[in-house]
LOFI-613698 format. One line per field, with one value per residue (C-alpha): residue number from 1; x, y, z. Coordinates in steps of 0.1 Angstrom, whole numbers, plus 5000, padded with zeros to 4 digits. Layout:
BEGIN
seq: [NUM:...]
x: [X:...]
y: [Y:...]
z: [Z:...]
***
This chain:
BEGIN
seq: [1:2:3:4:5:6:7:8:9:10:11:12:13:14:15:16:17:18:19:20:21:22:23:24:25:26:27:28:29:30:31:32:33:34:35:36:37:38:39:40:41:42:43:44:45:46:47:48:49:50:51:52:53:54:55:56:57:58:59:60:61:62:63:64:65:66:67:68:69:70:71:72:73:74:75:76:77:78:79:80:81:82:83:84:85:86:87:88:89:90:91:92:93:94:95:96:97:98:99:100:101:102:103:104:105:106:107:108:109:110:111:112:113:114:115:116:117:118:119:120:121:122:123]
x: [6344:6352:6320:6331:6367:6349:6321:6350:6372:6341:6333:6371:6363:6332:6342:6373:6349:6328:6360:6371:6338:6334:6368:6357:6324:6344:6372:6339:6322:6354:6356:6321:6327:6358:6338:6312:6333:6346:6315:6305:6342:6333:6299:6311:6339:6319:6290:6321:6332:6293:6291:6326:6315:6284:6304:6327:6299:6283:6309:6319:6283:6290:6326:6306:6275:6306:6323:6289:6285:6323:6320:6287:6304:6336:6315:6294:6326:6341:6311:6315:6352:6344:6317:6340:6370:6341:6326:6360:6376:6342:6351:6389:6374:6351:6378:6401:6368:6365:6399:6402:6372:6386:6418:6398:6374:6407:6420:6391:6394:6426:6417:6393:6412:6442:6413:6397:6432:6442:6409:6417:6451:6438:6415]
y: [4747:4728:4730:4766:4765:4740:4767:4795:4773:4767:4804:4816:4792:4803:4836:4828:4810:4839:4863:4846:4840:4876:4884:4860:4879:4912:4890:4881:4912:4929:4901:4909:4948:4941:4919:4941:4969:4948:4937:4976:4980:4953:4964:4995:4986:4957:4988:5005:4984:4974:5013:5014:4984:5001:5033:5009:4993:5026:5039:5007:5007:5047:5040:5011:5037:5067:5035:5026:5060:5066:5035:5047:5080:5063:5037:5068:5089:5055:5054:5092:5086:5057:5075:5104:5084:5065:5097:5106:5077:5084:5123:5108:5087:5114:5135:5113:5106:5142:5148:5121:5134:5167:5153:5136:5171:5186:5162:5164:5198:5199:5175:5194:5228:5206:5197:5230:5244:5218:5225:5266:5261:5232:5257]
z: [2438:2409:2397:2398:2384:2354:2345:2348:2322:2300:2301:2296:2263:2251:2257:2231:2205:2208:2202:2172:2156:2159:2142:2115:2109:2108:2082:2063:2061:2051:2025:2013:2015:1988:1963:1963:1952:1928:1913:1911:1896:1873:1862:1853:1832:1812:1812:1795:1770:1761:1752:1737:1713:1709:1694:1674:1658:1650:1636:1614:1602:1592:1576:1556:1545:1537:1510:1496:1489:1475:1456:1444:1430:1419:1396:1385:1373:1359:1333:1328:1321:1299:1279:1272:1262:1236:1223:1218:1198:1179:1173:1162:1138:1127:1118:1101:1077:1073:1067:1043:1025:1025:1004:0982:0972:0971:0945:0929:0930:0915:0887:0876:0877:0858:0827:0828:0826:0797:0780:0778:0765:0738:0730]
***
């Protein structure tokens, strides 16, 4: 009989060991359920931000092609602005030369005039 009552306390026990271990392996595989959705959570939101950085960089390397190019045509119409404001110093200086020599024909001009009109009335 208390061979009995022993083996009926032992299996009361085991039967309790058993109960918990099973709730732990339920706890556990819970556990394990959650982290995995957190890794797939995870994944996808570094798998995000890899293709977000991806488009970033893409369009930095586009924003850096569109100011080679503006510089590009900026320098361009710089040289055009420069040559234009040359040629036209040039023109100025052109005509000052021209109007100069223009006053000096004319005074010529009139000198001449001033003799030939001396040289009728001497004569």
């Amino acid at each position: 009989k208390s061979q009995c009552r022993t083996l009926g306390i032992e299996l009361g026990a085991a039967r309790r060991r058993a109960d918990t271990l099973l709730q732990e392996q339920k706890n556990t595989e819970a556990r394990i359920t959650q982290l995995d959705l957190e890794n797939v959570s995870a994944e996808q939101n570094l798998k995000a931000q890899k293709n977000q950085e991806h488009d970033k960089m893409l369009q930095n390397d586009v924003m850096r092609l569109e100011l080679k190019r503006l510089r590009d045509a900026l320098a361009i119409l710089a040289d055009k602005v420069y040559t234009l404001e040359n040629r036209k110093q040039q023109l100025e200086l052109s005509i000052l030369e021209r109007k100069k020599q223009i006053h000096v024909h004319r005074d010529v001009q009139a000198a001449q005039l001033r003799f030939t009109e001396e040289e009728r009335h001497k004569a």
